[in-house]
C-alpha positions in Angstrom: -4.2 14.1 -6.6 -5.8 10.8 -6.3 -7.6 9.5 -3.3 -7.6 5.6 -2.3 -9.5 4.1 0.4 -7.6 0.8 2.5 -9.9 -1.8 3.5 -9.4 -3.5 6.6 -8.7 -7.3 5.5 -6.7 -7.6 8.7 -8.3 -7.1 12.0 -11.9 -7.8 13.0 -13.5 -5.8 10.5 -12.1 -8.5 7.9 -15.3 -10.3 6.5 -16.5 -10.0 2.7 -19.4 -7.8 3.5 -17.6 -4.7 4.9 -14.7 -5.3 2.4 -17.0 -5.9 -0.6 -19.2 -2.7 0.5 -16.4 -0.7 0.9 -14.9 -1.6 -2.1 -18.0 -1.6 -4.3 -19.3 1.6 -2.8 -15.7 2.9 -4.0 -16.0 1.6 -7.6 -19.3 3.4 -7.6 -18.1 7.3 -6.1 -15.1 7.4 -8.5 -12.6 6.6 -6.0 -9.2 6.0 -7.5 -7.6 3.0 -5.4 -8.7 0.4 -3.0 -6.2 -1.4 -0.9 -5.4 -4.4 1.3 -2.0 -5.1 3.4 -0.5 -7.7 4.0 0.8 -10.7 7.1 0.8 -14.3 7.5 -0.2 -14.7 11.0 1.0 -12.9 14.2 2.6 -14.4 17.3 0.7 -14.9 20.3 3.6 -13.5 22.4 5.5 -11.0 19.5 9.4 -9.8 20.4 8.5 -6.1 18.8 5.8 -3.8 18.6 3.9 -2.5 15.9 7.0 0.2 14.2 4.7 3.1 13.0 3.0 3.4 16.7 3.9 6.8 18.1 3.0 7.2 21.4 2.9 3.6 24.1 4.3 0.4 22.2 1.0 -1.3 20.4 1.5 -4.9 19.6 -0.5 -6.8 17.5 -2.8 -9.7 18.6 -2.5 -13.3 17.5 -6.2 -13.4 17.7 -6.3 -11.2 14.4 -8.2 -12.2 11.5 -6.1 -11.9 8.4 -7.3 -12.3 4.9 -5.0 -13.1 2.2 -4.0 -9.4 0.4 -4.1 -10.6 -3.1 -7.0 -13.3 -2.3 -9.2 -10.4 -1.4 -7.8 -7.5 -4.6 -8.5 -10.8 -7.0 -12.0 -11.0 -5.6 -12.6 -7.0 -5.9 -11.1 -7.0 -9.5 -13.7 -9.8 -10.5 -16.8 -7.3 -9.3 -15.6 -3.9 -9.8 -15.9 -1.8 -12.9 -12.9 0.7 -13.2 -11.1 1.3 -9.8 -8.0 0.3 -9.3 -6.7 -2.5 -6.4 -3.6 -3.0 -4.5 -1.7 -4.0 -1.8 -0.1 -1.7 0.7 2.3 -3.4 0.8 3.0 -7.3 0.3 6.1 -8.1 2.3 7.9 -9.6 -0.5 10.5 -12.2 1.5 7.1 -14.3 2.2 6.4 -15.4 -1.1 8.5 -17.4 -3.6 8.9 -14.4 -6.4 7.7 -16.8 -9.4 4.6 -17.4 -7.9 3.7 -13.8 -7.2 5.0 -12.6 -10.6 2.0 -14.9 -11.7 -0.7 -14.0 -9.5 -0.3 -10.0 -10.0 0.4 -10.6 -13.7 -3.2 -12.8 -14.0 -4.7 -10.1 -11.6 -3.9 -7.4 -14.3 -5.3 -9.2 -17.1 -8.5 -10.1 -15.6 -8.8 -6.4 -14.7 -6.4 -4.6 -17.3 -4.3 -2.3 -16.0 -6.1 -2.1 -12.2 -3.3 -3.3 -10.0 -1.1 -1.7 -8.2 1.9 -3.6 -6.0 3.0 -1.9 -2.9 6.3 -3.8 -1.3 8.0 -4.0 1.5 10.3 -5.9 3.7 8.4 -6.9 6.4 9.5 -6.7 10.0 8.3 -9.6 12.4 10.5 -12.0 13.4 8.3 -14.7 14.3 6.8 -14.8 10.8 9.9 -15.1 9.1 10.8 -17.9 11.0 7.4 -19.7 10.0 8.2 -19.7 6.5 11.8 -20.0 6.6 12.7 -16.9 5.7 16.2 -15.1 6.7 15.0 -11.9 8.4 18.8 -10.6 7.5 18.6 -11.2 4.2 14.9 -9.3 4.0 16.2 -6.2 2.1 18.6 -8.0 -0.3 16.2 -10.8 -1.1 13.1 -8.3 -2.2 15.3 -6.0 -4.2 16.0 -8.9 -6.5 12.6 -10.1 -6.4 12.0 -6.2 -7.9 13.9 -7.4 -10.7 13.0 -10.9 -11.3 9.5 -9.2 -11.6 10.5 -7.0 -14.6 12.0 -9.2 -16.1 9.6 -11.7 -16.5 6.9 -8.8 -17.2 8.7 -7.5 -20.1 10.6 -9.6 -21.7 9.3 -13.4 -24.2 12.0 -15.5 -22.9 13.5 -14.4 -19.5 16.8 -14.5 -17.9 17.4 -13.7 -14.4 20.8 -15.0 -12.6 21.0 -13.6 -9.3 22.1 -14.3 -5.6 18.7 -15.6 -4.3 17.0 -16.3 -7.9 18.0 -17.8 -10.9 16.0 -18.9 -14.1 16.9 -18.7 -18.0 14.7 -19.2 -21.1 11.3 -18.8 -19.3 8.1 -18.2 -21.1 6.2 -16.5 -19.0 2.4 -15.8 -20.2 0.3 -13.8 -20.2 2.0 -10.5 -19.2 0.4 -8.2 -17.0 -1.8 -5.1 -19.8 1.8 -3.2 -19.9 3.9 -5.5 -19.4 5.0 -3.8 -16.1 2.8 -3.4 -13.3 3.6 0.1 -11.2 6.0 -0.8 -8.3 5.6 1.8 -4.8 7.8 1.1 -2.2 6.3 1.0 1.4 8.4 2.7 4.3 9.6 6.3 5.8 12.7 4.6 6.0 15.9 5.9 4.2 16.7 2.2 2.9 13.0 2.4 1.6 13.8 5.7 -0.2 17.0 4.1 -1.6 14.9 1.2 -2.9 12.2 3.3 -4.5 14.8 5.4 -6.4 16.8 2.4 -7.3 13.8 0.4 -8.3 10.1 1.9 -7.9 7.8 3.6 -9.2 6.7 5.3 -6.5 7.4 5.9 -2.8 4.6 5.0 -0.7 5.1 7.0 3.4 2.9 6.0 6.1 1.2 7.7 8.4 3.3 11.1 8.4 2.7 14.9 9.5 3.0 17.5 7.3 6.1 18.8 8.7 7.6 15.2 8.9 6.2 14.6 5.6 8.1 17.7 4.0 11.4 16.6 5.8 11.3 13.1 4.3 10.6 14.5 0.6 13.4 16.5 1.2 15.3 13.8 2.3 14.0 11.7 -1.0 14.9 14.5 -3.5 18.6 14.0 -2.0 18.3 10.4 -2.2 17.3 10.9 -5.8 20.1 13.3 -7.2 22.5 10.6 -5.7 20.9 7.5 -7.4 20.3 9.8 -10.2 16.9 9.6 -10.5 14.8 12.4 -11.3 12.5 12.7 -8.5 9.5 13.9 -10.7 9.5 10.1 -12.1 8.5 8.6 -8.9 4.9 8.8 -7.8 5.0 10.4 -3.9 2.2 8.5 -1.8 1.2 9.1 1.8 -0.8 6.0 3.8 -2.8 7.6 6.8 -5.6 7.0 9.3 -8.9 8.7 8.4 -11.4 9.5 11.2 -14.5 12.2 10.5 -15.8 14.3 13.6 -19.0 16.4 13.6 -17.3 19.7 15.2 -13.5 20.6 14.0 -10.7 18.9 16.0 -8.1 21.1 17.5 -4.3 20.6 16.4 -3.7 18.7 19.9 -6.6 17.0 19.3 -5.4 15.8 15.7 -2.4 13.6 16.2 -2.0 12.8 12.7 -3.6 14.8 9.6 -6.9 13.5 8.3 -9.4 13.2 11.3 -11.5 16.1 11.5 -14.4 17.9 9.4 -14.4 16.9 6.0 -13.2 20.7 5.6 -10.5 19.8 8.3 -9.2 16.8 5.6 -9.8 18.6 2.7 -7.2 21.2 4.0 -4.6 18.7 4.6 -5.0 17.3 1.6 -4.6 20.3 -0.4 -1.5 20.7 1.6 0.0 17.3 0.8 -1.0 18.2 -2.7 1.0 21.3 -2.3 3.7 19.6 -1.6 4.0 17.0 -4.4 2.2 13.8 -2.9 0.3 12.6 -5.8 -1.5 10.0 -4.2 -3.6 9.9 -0.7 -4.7 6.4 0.8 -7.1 6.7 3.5 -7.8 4.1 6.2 -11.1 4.7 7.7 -11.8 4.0 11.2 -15.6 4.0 11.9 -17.2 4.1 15.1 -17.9 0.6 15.3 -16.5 -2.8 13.1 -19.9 -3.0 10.8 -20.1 -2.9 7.5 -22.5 0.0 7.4 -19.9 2.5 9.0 -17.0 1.8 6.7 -19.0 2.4 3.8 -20.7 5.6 5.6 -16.7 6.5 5.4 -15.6 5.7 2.2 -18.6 8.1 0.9 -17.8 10.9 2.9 -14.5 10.3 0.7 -16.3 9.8 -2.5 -19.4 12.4 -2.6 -17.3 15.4 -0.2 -13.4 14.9 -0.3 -12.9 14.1 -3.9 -15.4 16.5 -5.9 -13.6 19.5 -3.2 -10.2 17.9 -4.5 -11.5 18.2 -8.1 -13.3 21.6 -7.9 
């Protein structure tokens, strides 16, 4: 299994030095992944709440710092060594699909083979609106952005003629190290699981239990045998909170897997593990916003969780 750390370049712990200390400390421990998410801006006075909150509706605030995703992986690829950087996930309606293509594919020649592109379709109306975007057409649109992508990765002269895109006889150079960079689709969702069977390489769940966790990949595998995808193709990765407490936490006490002892994470890790999830991202979430407590975090990943993983 590999283990990747999310850095917070949205909210108030956004500022270079707790993302660069995270994300150097990371390069250092042999941590496989760093990543950053993705938004625009966020309304003062949002129509829908946060849609991965569990308990009371959480909105987000318009006060919110937000630093550009692929700004900040560019910015980590130019002083890291060897881990690898993505985004979890870039909301993929936002962005005209040319420009992207560009930015990921310079991304992964600067640091060869070190990127990573989580998508999804994005979900607040407001920010559609501000750039113009047709909320309705969210799903359609980024699944032929997927292909316009591969296309231009793979292929000297391009072609793409589709309902939202169209180009033909485009050089497009340099390509990203192999010529591909790994798609994961963001989402519990079943149209996400129909996406990342259709068109990932890898299915990227958010913040799940382990029994909701083994009823989605369930659900996938069936999602798979009717796309006819073999589901061992697609990389299964879980996005979660990560919290570390002194004395164990009890299971009412632990609303989602991951805070706890480091033993406590260990043993849901080695569960998820068990289960097929190939990849872990962890978001930690210190005891205050400073720089110094994110990075205490990301070693307790690096010098407890991962050598436990690797014993």
């Amino acid at each position: 299994m590999e283990i990747g750390v999310a850095l917070p370049n949205i909210g108030p712990s956004a500022n270079r030095e707790v993302l660069f200390g995270m994300a150097d400390r990371a390069d250092e421990l042999g941590i496989d992944t760093v990543w950053t998410g993705d938004h625009l801006a966020f309304p003062y006075k949002p129509q829908l709440p946060y849609p991965y909150s569990r308990d009371e509706p959480r909105f987000l605030s318009g006060e919110s710092p937000i630093l550009d995703p692929l700004a900040v992986m560019a910015a980590i690829i130019g002083r890291t060594k060897r881990v690898r950087v993505g985004v979890s996930v870039l909301i993929l309606p936002y962005r005209h699909p040319l420009v992207t293509a560009k930015m990921l594919a310079s991304m992964d020649v600067m640091g060869p083979g070190r990127v990573v592109l989580g998508i999804g379709v994005g979900w607040i109306p407001e920010e559609f609106a501000a750039v113009n975007a047709d909320i309705k057409k969210r799903g359609a649109e980024s699944d032929e952005q997927l292909r316009y992508f591969r296309e231009l990765w793979a292929n000297d002269q391009a072609d793409h003629k589709g309902k939202f895109y169209e180009f033909s006889g485009l050089g497009f150079f340099p390509k990203p190290t192999a010529r591909s960079i790994p798609i994961w689709v963001g989402g519990n969702s079943a149209f996400a699981m129909r996406r990342a069977a259709r068109l990932g390489d890898g299915l990227h769940f958010i913040d799940l239990t382990r029994e909701e966790l083994l009823q989605h990949i369930e659900e996938f595998k069936r999602v798979c045998e009717t796309e006819d995808r073999d589901v061992g193709d697609v990389v299964l990765s879980v996005r979660s909170g990560f919290r570390v407490t002194e004395k164990p936490l009890s299971d009412q006490e632990r609303e989602i897997p991951f805070a706890g002892t480091p033993g406590q994470i260990i043993e849901d890790l080695q569960a998820f593990e068990a289960m097929g999830i190939r990849h872990v991202c962890l978001g930690p979430r210190p005891r205050d916003g400073s720089a110094e407590a994110h990075v205490e975090l990301v070693e307790v990943i690096g010098k407890e969780v991962v050598p436990a993983l690797r014993d």
